[in-house]
C-alpha positions in Angstrom: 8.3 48.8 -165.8 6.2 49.5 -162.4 7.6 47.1 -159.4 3.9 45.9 -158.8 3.9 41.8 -158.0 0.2 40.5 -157.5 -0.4 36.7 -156.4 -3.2 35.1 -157.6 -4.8 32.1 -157.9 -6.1 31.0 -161.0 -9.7 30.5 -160.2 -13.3 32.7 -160.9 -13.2 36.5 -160.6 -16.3 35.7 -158.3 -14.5 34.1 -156.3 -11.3 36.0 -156.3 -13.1 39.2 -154.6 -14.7 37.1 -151.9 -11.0 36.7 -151.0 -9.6 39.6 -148.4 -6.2 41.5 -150.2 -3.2 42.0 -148.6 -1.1 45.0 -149.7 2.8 44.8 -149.2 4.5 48.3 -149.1 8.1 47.8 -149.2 11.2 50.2 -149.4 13.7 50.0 -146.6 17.0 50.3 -148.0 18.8 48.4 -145.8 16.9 45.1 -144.5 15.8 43.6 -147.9 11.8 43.8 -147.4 11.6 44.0 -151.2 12.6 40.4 -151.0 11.1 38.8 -147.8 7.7 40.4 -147.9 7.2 38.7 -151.6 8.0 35.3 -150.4 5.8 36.1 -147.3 3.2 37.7 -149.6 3.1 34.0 -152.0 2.9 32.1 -149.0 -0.5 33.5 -148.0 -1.5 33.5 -151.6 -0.8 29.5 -151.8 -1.8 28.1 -149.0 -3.6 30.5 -146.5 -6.7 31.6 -149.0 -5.7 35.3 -149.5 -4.7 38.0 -152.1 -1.5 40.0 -152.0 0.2 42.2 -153.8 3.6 43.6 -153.2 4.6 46.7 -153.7 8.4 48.2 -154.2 10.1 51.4 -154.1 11.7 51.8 -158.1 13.8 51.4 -159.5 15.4 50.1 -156.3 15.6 50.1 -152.8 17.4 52.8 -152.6 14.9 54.9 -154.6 12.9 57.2 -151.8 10.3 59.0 -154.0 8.4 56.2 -155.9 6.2 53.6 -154.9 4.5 52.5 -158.5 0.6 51.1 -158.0 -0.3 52.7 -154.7 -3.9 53.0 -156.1 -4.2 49.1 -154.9 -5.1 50.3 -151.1 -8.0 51.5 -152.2 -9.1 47.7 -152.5 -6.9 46.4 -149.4 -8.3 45.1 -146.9 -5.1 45.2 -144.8 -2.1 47.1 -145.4 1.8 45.8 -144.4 4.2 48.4 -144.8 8.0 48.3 -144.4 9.4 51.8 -145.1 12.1 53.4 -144.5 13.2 57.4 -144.9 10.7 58.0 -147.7 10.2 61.2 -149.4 7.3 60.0 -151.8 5.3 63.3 -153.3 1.8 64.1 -152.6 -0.4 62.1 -154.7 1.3 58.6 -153.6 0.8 59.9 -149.8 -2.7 61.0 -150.5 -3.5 56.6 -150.9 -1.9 55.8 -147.9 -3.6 58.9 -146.4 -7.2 57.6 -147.2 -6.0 54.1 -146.2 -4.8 55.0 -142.6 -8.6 57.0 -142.6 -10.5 54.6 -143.5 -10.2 52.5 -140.2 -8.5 49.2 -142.2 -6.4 47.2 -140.4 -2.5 47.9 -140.5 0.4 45.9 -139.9 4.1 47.1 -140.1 8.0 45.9 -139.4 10.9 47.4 -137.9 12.1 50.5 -139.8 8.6 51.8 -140.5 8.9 53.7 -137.4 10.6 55.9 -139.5 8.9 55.5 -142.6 9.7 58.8 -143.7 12.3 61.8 -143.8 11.2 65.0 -144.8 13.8 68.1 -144.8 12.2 70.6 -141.8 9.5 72.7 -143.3 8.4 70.6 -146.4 5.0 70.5 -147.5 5.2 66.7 -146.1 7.1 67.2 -143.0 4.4 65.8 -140.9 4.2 62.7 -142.5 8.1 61.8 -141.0 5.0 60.8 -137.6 3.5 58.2 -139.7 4.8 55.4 -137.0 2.9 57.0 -134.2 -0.2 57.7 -136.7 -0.4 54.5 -137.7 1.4 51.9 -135.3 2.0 53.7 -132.3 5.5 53.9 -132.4 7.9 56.7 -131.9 7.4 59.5 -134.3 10.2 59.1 -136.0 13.9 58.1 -136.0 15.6 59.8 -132.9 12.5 61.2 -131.7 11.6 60.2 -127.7 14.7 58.8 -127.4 13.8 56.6 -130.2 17.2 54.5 -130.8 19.1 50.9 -131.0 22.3 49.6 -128.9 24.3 48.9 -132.2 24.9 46.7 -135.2 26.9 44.2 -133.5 24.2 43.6 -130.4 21.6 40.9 -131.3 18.4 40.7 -128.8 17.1 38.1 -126.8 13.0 37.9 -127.5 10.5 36.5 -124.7 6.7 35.9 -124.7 5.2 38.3 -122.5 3.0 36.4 -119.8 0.1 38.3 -119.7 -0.1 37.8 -123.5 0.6 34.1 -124.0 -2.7 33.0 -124.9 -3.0 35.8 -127.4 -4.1 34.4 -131.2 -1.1 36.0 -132.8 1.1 34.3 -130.6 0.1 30.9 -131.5 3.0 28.4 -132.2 5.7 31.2 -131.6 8.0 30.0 -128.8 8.4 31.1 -125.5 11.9 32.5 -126.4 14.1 32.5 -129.2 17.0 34.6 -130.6 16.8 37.5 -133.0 19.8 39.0 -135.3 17.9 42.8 -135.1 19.4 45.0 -133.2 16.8 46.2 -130.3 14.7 49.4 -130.7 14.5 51.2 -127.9 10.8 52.7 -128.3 10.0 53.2 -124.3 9.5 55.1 -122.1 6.6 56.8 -123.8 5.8 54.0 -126.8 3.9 52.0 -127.6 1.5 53.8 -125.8 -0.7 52.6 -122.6 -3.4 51.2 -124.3 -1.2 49.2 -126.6 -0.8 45.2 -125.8 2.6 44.3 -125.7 3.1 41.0 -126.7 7.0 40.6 -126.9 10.0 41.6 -124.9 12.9 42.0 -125.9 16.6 42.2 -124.1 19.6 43.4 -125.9 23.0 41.1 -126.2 25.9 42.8 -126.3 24.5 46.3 -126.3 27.2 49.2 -126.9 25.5 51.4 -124.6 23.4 50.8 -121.5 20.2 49.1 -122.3 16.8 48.4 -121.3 14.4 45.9 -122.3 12.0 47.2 -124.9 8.9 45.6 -126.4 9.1 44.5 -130.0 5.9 43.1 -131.0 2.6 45.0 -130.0 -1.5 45.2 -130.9 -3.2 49.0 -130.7 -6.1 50.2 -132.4 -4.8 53.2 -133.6 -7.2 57.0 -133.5 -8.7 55.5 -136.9 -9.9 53.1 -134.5 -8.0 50.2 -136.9 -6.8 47.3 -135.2 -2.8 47.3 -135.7 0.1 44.8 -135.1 3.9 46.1 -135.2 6.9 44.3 -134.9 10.3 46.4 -134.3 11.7 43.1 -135.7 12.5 42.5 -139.3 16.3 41.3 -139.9 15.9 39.0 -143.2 17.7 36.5 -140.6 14.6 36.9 -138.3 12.4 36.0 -141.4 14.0 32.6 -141.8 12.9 31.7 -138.1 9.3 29.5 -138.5 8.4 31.4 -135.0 8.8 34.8 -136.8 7.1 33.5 -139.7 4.1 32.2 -138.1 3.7 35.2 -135.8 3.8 36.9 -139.4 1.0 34.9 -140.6 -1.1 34.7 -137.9 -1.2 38.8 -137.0 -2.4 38.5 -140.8 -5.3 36.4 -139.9 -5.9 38.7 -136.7 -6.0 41.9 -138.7 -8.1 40.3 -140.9 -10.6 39.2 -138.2 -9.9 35.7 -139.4 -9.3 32.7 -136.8 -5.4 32.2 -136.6 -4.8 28.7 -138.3 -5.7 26.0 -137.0 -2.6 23.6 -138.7 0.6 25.6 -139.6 1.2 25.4 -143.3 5.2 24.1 -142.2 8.3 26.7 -142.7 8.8 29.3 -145.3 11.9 28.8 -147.0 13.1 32.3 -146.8 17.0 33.1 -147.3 17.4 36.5 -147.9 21.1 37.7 -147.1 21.3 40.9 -145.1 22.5 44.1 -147.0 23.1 47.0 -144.9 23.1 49.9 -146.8 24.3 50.3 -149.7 24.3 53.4 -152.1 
């Protein structure tokens, strides 16, 4: 049976459509996005007025080259993706192809700077550059010095002033504590005319570190409007700061004011599972 989850709420077709969709791509192997982004995805569904689907790699996680139901972004009207090392075939990449050219808003976490791994000289190879196509992000794992400073660092995560007043960062606190490891995506991402939004600093780091943003807005060259987080530990999921900079880069992408009154906390307690095979 496909993995496809939709959320709906029982009420007129009519008035269904006149509701924007949120697609959920998930497959990441290692940070459970198969089980936050659902509880992420209902929350919006119940109490924030939107569609979502959810869609998973299958039969697992650990399955690179299926994504059942990708035919949905034809209808999104804003895309979430949280890949990681895909090798899906040509006719599941052609969706997210006309999705990324089609100018719709895109939202992504943490390992979907990598989204893809391709062998060198596949048909697909190019597509192992969707983080800088669609996020402005490094093109890839290892590529610009793209890297983290180790599984048992944690990162420290501050507001960055310039962008306090920005809508997505409404009710997030001026500093809090994240279990993800920090991406190093500078010198060269995101690029200039991103707007970093987050710092963050890395705690125990096993090499030398240096501060690297971790939440960002670009319009990428589909001229979409984008938000990325290089956050996405399922412990970062449980904080309600996380969560409602979650919800309200939704409502951004969506051209939608960020909510006025917070819904309260998700009650999301997803256990960390490295990778396993």
């Amino acid at each position: 049976m496909a993995a496809l989850f939709a959320f709906e709420s029982p009420q007129p077709a009519a008035l269904l459509k006149e509701k924007p969709l949120v697609v959920f791509v998930a497959g990441d192997h290692e940070y459970s996005g198969e089980q936050t982004l659902p509880l992420i995805a209902a929350e919006l569904a119940k109490n924030y007025g939107l569609r979502t689907k959810v869609l998973k790699s299958y039969p697992d996680q650990n399955a690179e080259k299926d994504i059942p139901g990708l035919e949905a972004l034809k209808e999104a009207d804003l895309a979430i993706f949280f890949l990681r090392w895909r090798q899906l075939p040509p006719e599941q990449l052609q969706y997210i192809d006309e999705y990324l050219n089609s100018g719709k808003p895109v939202m992504g976490f943490r390992t979907s700077t990598h989204a893809f791994n391709f062998p060198k000289g596949h048909p697909s190879e190019a597509w192992n550059a969707f983080g800088e196509r669609a996020f402005g992000s490094p093109p890839g794992w290892g590529k610009a010095g793209h890297t983290h400073y180790g599984h048992n660092s944690t990162t420290d995560v501050t507001v960055i002033a310039e962008a306090a007043k920005h809508p997505i960062l409404t009710g997030v606190p001026a500093s809090f504590h994240a279990a993800s490891w920090l991406y190093r995506v500078r010198p060269d991402y995101p690029p200039q005319d991103a707007v970093p939004l987050l710092l963050g600093k890395s705690v125990n780091p096993d090499k030398a570190a240096i501060d690297n943003p971790v939440a960002w807005t670009w319009k990428n060259k589909a001229n979409a409007k984008v938000f990325f987080t290089t956050l996405g530990h399922p412990e970062d999921f449980r904080q309600e700061g996380v969560q409602r900079l979650t919800v309200n880069a939704v409502h951004w992408l969506l051209g939608k004011p960020v909510p006025k009154k917070w819904k309260g906390k998700i009650d999301i307690n997803v256990p960390y599972r490295g990778i396993v095979k």
